[in-house]
N, C-alpha and C positions, 0 to 999 in steps of 0.2 A: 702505267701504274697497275700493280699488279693486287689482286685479291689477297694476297698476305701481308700487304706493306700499310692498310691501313690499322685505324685504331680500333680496337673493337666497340661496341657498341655496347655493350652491357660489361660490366664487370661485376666482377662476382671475388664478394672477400670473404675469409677462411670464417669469419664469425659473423653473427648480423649485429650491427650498427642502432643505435637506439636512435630516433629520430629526434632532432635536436630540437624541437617543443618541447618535446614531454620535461621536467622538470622532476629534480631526485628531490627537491626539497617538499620540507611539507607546508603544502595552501592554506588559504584561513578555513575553518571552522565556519558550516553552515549548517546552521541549528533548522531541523526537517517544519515543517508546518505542522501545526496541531490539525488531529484529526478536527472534521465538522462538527461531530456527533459528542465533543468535550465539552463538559460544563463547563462555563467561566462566565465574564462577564458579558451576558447576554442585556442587560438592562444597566447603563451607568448608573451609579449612585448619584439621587434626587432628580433622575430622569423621569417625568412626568408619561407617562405611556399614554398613548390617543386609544381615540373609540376606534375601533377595527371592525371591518367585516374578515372574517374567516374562511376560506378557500382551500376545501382539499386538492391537491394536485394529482393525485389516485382517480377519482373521479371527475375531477374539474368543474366542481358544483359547491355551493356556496353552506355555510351549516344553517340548519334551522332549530326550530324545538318544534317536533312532531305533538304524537298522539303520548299520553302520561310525560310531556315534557321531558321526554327521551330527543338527544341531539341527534340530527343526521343532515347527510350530505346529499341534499338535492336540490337545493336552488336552483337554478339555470342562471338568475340572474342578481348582479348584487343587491338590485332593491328585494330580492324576496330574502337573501339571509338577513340574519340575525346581525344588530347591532351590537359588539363587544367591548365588557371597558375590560383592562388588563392592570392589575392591581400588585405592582412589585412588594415581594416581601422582601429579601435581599437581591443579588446581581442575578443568578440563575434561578427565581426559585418566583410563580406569580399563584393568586388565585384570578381564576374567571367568573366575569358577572353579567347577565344580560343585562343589557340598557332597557330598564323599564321592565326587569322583569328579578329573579332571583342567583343564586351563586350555581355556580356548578358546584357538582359533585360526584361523584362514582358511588354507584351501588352493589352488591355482592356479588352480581354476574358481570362484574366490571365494564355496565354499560355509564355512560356522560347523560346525566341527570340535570334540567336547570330545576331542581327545586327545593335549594340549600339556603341557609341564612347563612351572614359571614362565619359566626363560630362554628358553622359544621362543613362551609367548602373546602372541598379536596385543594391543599396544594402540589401544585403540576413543576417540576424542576422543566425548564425550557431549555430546547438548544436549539443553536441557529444552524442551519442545512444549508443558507445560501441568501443571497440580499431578497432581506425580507422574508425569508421561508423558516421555519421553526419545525421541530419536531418536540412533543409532548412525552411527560414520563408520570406515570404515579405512582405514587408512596410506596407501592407494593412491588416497582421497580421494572413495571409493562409498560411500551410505549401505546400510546393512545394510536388506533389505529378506522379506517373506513371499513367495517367486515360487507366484503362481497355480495353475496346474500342480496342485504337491504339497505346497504350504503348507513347503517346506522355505526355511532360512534362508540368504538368500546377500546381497552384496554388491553389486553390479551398478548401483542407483540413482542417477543421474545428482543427483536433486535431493530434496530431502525431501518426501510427501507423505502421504498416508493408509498407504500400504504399509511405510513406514520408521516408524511411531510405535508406539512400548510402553510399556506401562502395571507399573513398579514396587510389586508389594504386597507388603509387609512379613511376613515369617516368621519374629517369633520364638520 
């Protein structure tokens, strides 16, 4: 048997071949995931929201209310945050209150204030980042964010990112 009587091994055709998976018709429709960072419904309607402790995930430390009841991020541990009740207005949209203490609010250097009554707390539009994690917006359309510094809570954040995300753990 000689080296030219067998078959060859590869062939090769004048045009390529579509490989017979692929499929000329067209597939269903897969509508993409909403971004994180959309409003929607974050809170069912006549869902009772729990008392929360608050957990920045930027600094991994719990919120308090400092010195002039200015909010920051330095708990260590959950018993030293602050206990929070979460008060829906509609589906995105909550004001915040300390248990046992007054509403939040924002003041003109857009730092997180607790020392509001309900007719003057800031409402914050929420969104969810991740089970159980939330990122904060206010009115003026900054997300609530931990400034570096002094780990206190302000406003300022153009866009959402690591510094804007906390984490809701339940206290009841």
């Amino acid at each position: 048997m000689s080296i030219d009587s067998r078959d060859p091994i590869i062939q090769i055709n004048p045009y390529p071949e579509s490989p017979p998976w692929i499929s000329t018709e067209p597939g269903p429709v897969i509508l993409p995931f909403p971004p994180e960072t959309e409003p929607g419904p974050v809170i069912l309607p006549g869902q009772d929201m729990p008392k929360v402790k608050i957990k920045s995930l930027f600094s991994n430390a719990f919120i308090i209310v400092g010195y002039d009841e200015v909010l920051y991020a330095v708990g260590a541990i959950a018993q030293q945050g602050e206990t929070f009740k979460i008060l829906p207005i509609n589906n995105y949209q909550v004001k915040l209150r300390v248990i046992g203490g007054q509403f939040v609010r924002i003041d003109n250097n857009g730092t997180l204030v607790a020392d509001a009554n309900k007719d003057n707390a800031t409402i914050f539009n929420i969104f969810r980042t991740g089970y159980l994690e939330f990122s904060l917006m206010a009115p003026q359309g900054k997300y609530v964010d931990v400034r570096q510094r002094d780990n206190m809570l302000v406003a300022r954040s153009e866009y959402a990112g690591p510094r804007t995300r906390f984490r809701f753990r339940r206290d009841d």
